[in-house]
Each structure stands twice: as C-alpha cells, then as structure tokens.
PQR file with spaces between the fields and no chain letter, atoms N, CA, C, O and H, PARSE charges and radii, in Angstrom:
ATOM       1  N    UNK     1      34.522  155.707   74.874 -0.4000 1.5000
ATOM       2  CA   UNK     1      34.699  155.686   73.453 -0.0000 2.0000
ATOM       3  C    UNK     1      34.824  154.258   72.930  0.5500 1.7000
ATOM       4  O    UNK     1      34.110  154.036   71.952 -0.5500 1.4000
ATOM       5  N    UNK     2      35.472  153.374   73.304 -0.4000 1.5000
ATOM       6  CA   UNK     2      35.389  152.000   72.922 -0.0000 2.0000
ATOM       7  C    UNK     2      34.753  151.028   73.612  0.5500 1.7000
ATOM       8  O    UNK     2      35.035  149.843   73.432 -0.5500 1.4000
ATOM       9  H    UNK     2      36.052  153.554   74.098  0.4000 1.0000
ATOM      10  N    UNK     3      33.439  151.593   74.838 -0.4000 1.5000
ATOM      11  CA   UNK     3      32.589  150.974   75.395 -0.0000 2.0000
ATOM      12  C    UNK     3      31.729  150.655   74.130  0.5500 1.7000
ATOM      13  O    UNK     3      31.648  151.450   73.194 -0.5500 1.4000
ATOM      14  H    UNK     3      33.210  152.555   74.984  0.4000 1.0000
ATOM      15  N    UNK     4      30.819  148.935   74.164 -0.4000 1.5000
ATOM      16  CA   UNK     4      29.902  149.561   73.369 -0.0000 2.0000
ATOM      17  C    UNK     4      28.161  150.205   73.462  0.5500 1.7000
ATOM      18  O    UNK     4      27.828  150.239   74.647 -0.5500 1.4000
ATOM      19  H    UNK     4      30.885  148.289   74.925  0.4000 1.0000
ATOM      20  N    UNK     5      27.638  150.433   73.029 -0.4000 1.5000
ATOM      21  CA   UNK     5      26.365  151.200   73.445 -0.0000 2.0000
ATOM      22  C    UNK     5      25.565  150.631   74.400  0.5500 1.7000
ATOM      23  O    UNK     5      25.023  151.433   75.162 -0.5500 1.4000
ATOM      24  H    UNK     5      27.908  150.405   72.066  0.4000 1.0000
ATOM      25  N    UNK     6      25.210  148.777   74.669 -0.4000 1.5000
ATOM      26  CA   UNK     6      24.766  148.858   75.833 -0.0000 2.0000
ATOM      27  C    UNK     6      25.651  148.833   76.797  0.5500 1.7000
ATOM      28  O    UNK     6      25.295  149.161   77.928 -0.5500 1.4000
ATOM      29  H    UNK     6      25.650  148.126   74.051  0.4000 1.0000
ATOM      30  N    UNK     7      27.154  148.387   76.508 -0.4000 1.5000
ATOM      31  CA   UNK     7      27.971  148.632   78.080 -0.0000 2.0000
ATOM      32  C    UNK     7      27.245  150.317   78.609  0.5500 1.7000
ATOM      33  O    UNK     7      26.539  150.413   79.613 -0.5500 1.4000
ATOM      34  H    UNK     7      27.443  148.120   75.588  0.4000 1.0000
ATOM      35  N    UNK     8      27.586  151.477   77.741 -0.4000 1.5000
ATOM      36  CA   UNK     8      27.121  153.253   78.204 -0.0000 2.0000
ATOM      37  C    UNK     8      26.223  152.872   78.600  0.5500 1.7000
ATOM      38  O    UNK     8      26.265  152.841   79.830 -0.5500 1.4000
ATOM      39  H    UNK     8      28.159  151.399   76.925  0.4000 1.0000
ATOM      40  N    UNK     9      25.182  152.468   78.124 -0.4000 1.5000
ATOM      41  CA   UNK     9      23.809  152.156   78.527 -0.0000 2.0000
ATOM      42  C    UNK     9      23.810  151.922   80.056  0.5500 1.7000
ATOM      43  O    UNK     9      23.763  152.781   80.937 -0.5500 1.4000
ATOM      44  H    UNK     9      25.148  152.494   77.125  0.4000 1.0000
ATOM      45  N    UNK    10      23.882  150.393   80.203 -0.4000 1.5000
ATOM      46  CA   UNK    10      23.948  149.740   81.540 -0.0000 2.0000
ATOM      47  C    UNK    10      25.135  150.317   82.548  0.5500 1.7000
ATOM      48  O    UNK    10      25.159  149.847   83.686 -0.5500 1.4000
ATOM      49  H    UNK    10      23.920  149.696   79.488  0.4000 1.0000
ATOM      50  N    UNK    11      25.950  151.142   82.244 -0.4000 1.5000
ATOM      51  CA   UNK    11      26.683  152.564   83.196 -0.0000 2.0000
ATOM      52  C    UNK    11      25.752  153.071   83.332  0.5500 1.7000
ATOM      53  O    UNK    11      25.435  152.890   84.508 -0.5500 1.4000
ATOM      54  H    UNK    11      25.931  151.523   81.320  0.4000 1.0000
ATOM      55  N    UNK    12      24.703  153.911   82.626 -0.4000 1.5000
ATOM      56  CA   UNK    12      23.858  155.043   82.955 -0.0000 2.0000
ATOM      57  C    UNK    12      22.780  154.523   83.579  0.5500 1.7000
ATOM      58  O    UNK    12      21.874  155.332   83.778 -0.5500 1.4000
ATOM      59  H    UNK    12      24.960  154.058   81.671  0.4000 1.0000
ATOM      60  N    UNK    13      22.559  153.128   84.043 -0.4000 1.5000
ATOM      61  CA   UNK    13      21.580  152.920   84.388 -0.0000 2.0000
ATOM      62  C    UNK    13      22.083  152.306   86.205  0.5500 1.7000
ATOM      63  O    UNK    13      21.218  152.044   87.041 -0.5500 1.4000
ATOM      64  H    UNK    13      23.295  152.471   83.881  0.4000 1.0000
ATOM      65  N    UNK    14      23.403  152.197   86.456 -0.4000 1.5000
ATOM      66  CA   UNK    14      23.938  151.774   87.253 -0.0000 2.0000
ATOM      67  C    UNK    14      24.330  153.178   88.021  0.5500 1.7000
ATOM      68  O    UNK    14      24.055  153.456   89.188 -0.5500 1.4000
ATOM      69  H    UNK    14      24.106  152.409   85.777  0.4000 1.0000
ATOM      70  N    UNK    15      24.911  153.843   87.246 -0.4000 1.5000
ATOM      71  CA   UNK    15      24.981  155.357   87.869 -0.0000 2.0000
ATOM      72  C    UNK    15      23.209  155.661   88.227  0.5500 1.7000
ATOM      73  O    UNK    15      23.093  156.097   89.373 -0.5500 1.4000
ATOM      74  H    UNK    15      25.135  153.618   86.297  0.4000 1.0000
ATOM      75  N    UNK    16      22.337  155.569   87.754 -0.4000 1.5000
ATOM      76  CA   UNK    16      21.277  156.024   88.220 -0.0000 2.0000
ATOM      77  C    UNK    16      20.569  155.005   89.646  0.5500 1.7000
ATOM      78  O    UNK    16      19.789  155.477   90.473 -0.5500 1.4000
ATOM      79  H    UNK    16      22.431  155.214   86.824  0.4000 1.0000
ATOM      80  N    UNK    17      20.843  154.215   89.648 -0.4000 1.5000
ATOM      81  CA   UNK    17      20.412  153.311   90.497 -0.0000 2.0000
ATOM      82  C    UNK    17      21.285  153.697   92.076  0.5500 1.7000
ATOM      83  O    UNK    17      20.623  153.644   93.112 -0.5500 1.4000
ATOM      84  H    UNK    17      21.477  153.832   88.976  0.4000 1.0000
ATOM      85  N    UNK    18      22.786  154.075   92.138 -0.4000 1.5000
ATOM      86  CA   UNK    18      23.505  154.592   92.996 -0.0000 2.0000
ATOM      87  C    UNK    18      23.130  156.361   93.168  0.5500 1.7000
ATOM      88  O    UNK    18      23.565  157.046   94.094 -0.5500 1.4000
ATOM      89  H    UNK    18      23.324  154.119   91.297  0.4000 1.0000
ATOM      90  N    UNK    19      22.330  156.821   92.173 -0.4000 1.5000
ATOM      91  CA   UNK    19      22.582  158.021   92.386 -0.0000 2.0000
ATOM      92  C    UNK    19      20.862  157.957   94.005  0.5500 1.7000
ATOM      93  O    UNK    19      20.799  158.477   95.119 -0.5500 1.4000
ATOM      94  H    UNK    19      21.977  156.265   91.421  0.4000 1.0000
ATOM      95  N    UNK    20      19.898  157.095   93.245 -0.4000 1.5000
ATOM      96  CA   UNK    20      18.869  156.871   94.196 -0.0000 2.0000
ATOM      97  C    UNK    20      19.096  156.290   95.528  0.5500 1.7000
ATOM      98  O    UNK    20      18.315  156.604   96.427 -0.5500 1.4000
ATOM      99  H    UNK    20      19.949  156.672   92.341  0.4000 1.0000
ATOM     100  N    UNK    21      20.249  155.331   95.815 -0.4000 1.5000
ATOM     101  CA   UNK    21      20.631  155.292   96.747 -0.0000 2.0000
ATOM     102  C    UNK    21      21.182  156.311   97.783  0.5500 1.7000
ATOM     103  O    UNK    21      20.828  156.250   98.960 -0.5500 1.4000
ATOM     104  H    UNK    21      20.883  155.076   95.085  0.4000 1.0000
ATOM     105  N    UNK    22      22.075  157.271   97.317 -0.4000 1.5000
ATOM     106  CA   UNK    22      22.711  158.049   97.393 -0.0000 2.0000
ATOM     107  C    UNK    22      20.952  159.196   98.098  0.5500 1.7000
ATOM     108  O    UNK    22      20.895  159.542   99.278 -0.5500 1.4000
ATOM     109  H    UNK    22      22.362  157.320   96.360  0.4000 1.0000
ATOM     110  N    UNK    23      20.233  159.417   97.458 -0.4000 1.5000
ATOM     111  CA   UNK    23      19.178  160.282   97.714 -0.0000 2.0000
ATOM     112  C    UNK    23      18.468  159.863   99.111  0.5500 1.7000
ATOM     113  O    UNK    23      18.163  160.458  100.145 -0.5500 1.4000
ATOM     114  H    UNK    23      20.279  159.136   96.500  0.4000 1.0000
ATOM     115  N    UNK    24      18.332  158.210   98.500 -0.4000 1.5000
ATOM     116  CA   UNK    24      17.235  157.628   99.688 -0.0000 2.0000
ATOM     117  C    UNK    24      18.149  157.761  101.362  0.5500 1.7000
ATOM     118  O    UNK    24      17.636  157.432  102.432 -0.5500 1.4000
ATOM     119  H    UNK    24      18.580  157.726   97.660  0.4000 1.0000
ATOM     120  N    UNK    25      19.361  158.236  101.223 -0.4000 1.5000
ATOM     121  CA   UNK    25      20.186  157.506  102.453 -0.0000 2.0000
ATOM     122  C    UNK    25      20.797  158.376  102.885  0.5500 1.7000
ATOM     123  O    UNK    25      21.605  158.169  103.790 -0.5500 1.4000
ATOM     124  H    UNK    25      19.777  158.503  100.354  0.4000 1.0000
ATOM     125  N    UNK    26      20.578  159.698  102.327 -0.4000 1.5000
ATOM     126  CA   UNK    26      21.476  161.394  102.307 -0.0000 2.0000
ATOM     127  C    UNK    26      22.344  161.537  102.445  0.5500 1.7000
ATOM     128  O    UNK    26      22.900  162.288  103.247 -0.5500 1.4000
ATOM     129  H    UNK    26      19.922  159.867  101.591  0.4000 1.0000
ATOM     130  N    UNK    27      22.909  160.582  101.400 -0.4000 1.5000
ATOM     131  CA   UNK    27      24.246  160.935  100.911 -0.0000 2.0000
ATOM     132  C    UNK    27      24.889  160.087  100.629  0.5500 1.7000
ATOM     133  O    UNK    27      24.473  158.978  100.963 -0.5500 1.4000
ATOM     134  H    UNK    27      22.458  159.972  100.749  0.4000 1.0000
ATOM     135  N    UNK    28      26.396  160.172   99.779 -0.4000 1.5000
ATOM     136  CA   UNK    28      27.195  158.828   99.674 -0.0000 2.0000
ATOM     137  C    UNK    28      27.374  158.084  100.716  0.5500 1.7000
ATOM     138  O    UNK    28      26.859  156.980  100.894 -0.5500 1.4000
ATOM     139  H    UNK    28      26.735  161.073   99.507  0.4000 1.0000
ATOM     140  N    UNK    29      28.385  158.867  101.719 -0.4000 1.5000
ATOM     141  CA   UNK    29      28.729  158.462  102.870 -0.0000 2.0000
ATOM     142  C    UNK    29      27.741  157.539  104.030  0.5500 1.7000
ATOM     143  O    UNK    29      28.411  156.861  104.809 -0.5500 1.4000
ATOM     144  H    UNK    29      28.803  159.764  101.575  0.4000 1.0000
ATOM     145  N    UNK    30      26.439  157.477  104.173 -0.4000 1.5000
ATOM     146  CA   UNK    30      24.920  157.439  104.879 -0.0000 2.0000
ATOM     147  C    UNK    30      25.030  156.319  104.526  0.5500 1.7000
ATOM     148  O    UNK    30      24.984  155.534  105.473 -0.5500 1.4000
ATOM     149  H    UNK    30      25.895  158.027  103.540  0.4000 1.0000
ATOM     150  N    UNK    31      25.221  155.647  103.096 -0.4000 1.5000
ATOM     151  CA   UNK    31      24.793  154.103  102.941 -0.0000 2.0000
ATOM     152  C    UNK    31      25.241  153.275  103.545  0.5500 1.7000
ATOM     153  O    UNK    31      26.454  153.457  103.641 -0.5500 1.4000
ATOM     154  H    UNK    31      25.258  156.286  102.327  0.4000 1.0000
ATOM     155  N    UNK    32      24.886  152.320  104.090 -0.4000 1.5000
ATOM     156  CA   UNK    32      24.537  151.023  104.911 -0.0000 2.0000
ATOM     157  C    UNK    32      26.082  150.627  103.823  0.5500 1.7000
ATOM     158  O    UNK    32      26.234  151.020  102.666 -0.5500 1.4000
ATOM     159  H    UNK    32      23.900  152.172  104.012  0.4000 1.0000
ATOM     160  N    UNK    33      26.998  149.819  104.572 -0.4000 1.5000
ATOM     161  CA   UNK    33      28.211  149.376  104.121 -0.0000 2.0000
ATOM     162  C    UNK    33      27.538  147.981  103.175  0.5500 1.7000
ATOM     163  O    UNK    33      27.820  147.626  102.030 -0.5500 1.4000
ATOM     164  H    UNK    33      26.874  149.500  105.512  0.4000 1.0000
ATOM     165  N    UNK    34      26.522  147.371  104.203 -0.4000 1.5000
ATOM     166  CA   UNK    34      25.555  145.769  103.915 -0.0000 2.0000
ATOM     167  C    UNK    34      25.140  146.202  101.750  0.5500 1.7000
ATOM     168  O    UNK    34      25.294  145.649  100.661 -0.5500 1.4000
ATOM     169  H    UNK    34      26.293  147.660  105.132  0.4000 1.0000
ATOM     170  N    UNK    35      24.567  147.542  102.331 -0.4000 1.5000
ATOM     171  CA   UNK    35      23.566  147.914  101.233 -0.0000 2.0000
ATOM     172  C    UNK    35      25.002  148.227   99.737  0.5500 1.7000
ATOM     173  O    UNK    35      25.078  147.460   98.776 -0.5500 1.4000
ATOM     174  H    UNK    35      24.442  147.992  103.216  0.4000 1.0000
ATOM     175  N    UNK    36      25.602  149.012   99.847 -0.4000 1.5000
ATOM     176  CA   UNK    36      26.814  149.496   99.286 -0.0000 2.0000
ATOM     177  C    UNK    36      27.439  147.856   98.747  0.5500 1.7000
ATOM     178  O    UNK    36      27.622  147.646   97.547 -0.5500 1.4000
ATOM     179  H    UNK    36      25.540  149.634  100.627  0.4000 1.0000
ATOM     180  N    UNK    37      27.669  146.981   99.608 -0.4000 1.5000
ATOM     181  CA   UNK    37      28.362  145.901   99.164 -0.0000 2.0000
ATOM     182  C    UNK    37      27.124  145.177   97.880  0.5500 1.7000
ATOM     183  O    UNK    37      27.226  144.622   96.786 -0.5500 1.4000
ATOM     184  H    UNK    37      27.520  147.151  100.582  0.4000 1.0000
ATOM     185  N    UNK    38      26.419  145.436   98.456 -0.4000 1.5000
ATOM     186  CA   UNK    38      25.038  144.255   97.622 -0.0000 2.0000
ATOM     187  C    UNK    38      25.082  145.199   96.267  0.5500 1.7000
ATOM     188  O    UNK    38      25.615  144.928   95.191 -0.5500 1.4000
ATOM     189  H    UNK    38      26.336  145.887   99.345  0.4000 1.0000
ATOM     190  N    UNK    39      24.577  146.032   96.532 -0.4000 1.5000
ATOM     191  CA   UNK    39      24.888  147.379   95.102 -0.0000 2.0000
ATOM     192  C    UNK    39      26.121  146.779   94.278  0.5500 1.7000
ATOM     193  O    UNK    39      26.171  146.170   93.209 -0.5500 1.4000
ATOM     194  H    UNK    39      24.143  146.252   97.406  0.4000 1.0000
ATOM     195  N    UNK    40      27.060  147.173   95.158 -0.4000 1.5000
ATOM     196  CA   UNK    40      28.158  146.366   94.232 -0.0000 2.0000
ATOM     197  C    UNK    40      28.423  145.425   93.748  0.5500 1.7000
ATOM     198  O    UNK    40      28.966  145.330   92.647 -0.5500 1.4000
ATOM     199  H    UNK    40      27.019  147.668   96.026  0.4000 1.0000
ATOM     200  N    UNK    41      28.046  144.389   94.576 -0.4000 1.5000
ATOM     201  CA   UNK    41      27.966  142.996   93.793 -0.0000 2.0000
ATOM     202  C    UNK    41      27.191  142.742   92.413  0.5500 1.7000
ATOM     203  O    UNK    41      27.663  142.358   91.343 -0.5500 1.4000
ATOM     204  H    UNK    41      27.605  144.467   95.470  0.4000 1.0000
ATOM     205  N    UNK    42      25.835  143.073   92.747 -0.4000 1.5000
ATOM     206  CA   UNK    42      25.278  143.166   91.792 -0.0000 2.0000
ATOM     207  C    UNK    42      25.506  143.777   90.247  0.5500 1.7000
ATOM     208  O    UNK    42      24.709  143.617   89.322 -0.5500 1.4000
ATOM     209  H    UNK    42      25.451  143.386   93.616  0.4000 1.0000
ATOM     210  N    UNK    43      26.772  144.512   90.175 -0.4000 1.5000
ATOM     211  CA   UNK    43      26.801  144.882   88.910 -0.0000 2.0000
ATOM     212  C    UNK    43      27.344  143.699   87.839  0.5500 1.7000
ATOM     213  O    UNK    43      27.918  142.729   88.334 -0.5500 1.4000
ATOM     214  H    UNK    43      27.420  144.642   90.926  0.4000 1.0000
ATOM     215  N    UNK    44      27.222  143.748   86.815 -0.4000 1.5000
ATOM     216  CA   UNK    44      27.597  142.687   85.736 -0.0000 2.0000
ATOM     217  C    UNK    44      29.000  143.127   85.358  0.5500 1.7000
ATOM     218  O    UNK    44      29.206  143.517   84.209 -0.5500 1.4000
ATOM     219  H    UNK    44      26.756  144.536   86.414  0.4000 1.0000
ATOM     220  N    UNK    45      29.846  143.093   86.137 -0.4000 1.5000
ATOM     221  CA   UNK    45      31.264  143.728   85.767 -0.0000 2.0000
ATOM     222  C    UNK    45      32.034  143.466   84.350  0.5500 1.7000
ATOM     223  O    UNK    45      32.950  144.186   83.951 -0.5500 1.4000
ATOM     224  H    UNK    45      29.678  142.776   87.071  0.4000 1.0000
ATOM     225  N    UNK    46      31.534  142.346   83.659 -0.4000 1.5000
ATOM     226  CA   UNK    46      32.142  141.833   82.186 -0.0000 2.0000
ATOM     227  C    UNK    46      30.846  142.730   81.172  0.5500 1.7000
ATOM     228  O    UNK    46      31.002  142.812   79.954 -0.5500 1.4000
ATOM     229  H    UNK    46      30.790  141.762   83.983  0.4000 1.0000
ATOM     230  N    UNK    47      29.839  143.235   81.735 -0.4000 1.5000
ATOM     231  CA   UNK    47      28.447  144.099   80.771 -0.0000 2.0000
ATOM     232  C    UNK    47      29.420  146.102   81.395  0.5500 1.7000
ATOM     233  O    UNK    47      29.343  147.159   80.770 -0.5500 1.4000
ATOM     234  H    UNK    47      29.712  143.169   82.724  0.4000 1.0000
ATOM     235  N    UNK    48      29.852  145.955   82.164 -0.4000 1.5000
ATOM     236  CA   UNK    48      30.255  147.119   82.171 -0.0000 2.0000
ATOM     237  C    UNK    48      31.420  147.611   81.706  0.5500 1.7000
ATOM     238  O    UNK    48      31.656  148.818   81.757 -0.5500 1.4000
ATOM     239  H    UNK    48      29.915  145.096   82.672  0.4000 1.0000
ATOM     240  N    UNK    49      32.327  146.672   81.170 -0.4000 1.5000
ATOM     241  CA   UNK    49      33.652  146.724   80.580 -0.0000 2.0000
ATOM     242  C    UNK    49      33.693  145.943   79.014  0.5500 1.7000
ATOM     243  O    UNK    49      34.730  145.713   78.390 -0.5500 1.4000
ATOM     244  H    UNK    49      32.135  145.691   81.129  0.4000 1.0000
ATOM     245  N    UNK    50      32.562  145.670   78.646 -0.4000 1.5000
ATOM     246  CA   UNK    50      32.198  145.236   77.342 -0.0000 2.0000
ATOM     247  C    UNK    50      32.706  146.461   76.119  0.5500 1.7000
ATOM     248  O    UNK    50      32.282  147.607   75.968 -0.5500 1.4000
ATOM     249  H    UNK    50      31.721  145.857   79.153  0.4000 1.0000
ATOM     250  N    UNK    51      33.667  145.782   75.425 -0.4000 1.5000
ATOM     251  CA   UNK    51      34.866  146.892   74.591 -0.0000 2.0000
ATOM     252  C    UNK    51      34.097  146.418   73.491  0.5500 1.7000
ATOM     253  O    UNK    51      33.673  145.287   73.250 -0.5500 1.4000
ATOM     254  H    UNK    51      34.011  144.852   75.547  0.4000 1.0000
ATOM     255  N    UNK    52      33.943  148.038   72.547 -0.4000 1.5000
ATOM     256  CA   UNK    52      33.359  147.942   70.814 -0.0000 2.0000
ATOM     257  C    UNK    52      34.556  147.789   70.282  0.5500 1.7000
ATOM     258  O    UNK    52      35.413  148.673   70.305 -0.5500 1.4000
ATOM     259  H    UNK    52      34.287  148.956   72.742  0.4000 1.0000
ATOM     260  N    UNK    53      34.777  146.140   69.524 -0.4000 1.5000
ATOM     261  CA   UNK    53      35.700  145.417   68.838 -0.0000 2.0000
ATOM     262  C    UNK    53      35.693  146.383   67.512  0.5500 1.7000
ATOM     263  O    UNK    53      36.576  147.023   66.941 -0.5500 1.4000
ATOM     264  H    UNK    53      34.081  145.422   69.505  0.4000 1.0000
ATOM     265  N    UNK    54      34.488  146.220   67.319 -0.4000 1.5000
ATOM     266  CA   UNK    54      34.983  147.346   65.920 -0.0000 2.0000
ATOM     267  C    UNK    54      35.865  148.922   65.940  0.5500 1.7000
ATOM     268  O    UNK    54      36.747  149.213   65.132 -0.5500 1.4000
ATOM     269  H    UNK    54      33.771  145.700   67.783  0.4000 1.0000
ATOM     270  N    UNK    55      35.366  149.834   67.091 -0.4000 1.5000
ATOM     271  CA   UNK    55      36.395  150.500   67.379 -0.0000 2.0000
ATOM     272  C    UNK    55      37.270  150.354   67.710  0.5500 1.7000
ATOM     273  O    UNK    55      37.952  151.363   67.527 -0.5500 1.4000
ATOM     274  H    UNK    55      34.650  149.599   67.747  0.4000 1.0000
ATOM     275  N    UNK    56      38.115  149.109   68.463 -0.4000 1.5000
ATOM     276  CA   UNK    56      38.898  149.211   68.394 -0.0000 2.0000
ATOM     277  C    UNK    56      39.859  148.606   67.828  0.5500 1.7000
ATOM     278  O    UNK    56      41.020  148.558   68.232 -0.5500 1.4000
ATOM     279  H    UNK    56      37.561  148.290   68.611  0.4000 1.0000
ATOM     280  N    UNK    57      39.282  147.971   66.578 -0.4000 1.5000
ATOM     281  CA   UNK    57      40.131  147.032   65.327 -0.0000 2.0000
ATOM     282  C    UNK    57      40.577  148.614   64.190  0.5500 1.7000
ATOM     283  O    UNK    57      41.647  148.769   63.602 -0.5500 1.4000
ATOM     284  H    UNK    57      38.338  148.010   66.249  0.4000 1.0000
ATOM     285  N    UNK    58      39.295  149.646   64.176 -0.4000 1.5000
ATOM     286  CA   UNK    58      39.791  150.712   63.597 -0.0000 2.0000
ATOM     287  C    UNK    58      41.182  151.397   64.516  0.5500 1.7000
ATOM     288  O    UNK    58      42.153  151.709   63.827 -0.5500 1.4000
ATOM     289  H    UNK    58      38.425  149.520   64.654  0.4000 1.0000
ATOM     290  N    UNK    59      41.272  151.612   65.936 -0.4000 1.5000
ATOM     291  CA   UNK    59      42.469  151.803   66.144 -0.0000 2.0000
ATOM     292  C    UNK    59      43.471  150.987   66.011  0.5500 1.7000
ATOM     293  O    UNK    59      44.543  151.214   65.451 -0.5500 1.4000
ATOM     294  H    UNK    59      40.483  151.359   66.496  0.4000 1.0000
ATOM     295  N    UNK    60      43.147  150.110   66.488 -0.4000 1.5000
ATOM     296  CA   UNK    60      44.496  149.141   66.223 -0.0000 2.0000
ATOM     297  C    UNK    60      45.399  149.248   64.737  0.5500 1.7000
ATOM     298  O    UNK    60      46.611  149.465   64.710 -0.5500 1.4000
ATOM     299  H    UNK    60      42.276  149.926   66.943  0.4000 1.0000
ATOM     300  N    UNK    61      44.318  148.996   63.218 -0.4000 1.5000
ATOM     301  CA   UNK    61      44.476  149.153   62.361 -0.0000 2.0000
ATOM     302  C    UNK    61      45.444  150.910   61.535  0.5500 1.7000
ATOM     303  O    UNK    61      46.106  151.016   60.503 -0.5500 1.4000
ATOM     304  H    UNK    61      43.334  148.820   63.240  0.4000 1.0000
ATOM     305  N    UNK    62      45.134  151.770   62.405 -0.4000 1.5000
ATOM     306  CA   UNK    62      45.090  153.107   62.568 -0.0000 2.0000
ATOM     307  C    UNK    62      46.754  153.371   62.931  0.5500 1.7000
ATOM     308  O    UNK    62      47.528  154.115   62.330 -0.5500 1.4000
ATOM     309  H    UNK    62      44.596  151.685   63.244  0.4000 1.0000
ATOM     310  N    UNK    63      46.995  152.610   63.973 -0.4000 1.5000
ATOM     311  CA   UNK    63      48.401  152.861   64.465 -0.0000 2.0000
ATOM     312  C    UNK    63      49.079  151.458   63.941  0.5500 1.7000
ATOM     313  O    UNK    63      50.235  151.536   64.358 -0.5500 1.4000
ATOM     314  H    UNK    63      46.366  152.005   64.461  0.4000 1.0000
ATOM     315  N    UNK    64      48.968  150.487   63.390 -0.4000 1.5000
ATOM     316  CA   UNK    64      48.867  149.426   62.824 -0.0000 2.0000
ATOM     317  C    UNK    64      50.175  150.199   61.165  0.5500 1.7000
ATOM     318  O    UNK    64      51.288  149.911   60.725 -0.5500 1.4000
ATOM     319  H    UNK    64      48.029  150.424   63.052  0.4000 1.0000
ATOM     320  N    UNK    65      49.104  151.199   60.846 -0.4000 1.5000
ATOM     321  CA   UNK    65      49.085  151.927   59.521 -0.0000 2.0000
ATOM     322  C    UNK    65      50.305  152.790   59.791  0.5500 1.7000
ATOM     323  O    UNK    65      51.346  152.513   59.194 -0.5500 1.4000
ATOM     324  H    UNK    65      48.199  151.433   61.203  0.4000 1.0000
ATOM     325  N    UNK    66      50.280  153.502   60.383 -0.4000 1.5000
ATOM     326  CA   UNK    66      51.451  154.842   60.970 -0.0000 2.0000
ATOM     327  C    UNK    66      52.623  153.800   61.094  0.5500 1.7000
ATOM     328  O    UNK    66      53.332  153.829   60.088 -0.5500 1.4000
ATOM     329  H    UNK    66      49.435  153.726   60.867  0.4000 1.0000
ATOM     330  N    UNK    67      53.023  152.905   62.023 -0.4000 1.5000
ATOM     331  CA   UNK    67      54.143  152.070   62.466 -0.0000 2.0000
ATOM     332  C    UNK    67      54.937  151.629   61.141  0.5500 1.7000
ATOM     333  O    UNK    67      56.164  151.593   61.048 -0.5500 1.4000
ATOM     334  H    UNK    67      52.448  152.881   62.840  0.4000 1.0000
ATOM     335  N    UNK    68      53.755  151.208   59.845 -0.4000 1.5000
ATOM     336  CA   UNK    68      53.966  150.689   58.609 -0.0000 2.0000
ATOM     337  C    UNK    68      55.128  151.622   58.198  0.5500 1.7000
ATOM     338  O    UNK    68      56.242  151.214   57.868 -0.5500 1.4000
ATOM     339  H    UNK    68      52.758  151.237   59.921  0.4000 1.0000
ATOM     340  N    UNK    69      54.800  152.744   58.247 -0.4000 1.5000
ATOM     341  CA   UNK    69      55.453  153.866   57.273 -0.0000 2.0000
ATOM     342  C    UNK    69      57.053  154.480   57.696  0.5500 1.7000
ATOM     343  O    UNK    69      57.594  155.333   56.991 -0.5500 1.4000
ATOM     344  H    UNK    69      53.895  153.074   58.515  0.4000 1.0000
C-alpha cells in the first residue's frame, strides 16, 4: 500500500524471475546456494522498498489530524 507503483512493479518482476528459477531447478529447495546468492544480490533493495511519499504524508497527516482533537 505505500510501495510505489514501480517498487510493485519491480516485486512482480523479481517474484517472477525466482518463480523461473524455482521451475528451471524443481523446486525452491534444488537451487544451487551459488545461484540463490547471485539472485539475491542482484536485487535493487532501495527499488524494492521505495515508499509512496504521498501516501504516506496522507497518513501521517490523517493521524496527524485525530491526535489534534
């Protein structure tokens, strides 16, 4: 919910990339520890945790508002 659309994005494309691993190697467990580490490295960990400021200036603002009262 406060990811923003390409952080979901680049999840769904990272989940798909592990899910082919996962196929090519039959199964989670099957992958090469070598292969699993490189997979992992490779993700953009600050593109996958990229927070929508605007959602969450509306929450902030939101409970911001309630505390006021």
């Amino acid at each position: 919910m406060t990811e923003t659309l390409e952080a979901r994005q680049y999840n769904q494309e990272q989940e798909e990339k592990f899910e082919k691993l996962i196929e090519e190697y039959g199964g989670e467990e099957k992958i090469p520890q070598e292969v699993e580490k490189e997979y992992s490295n490779s993700i953009d960990k600050q593109k996958v945790n990229e927070i929508d400021l605007d959602v969450m200036k509306q929450i902030v603002d939101f409970y911001n508002e309630i505390l006021e009262k």
